[in-house]
Structures are given as C-alpha cells and as structure tokens.
C-alpha angles and dihedrals in degrees: 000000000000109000124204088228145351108287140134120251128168122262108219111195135181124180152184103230125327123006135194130182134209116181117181079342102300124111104254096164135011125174123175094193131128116215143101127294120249121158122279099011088145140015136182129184099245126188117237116187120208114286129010118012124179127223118188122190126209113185114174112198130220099191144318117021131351132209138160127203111197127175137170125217148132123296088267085058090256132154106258113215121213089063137121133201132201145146111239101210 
C-alpha cells in the first residue's frame, strides 16, 4: 500500500478461520478463532508512513474451505483517498 502521507486508517478484517496481521512488520491482529468469514469482524487503527507500507496476511485453516476479506478506511468505514494499492510478486 503506498500512502500519500503519514496518516491512521482502520484495518477491517474478516476470516476463515485464524488470522494474523504484520504491517510494516509489526503484529497489528491476531485472532485464533474458527468460524466462518464475513466482512468487518474485526477492525484495528493501524499507522501507514508515507510511501510504501507492507501488509502481510497469515490465515490458518480448520477444515473445508478457507477465505479472508481485508479493507482499509477511515474510522467511519469510509474509502481514504491518497492510497495505492498493489500485489509485489
């Protein structure tokens, strides 16, 4: 995620099953928890710095099938603008 500035957002996160959260390297989330994903179960304030920022996702899986749903906004849920997105391969 490259930010335009240093500024806080709020991490949603939703999982099937365990989730943990590095941002910049450092644990943001973790949730030992099985059940099923929805959207928003949980949320944390995060710090971004301006340029590149690194989120690394860690989901363990119980059985069947596994997913993740992670989004960043402001702390009404909102879109923030001034952010990119990308995938390093």
């Amino acid at each position: 995620v490259i930010s335009d500035k240093d500024r806080t957002v709020t991490l949603f996160t939703g999982s099937d099953d365990t989730i943990t959260v590095w941002v910049n390297g450092k644990k943001v989330q973790a949730k030992n928890e099985y059940r099923a994903a929805s959207p928003d179960q949980e949320h944390v304030d995060i710090n971004l710095k301006k340029g590149e920022n690194s989120i690394l996702v860690k989901v363990c899986q119980g059985g069947g099938g596994w997913e993740f749903y992670l989004r960043l906004a402001d702390e009404f849920g909102l879109p923030v603008e001034g952010l990119t997105y990308g995938i390093r391969e």
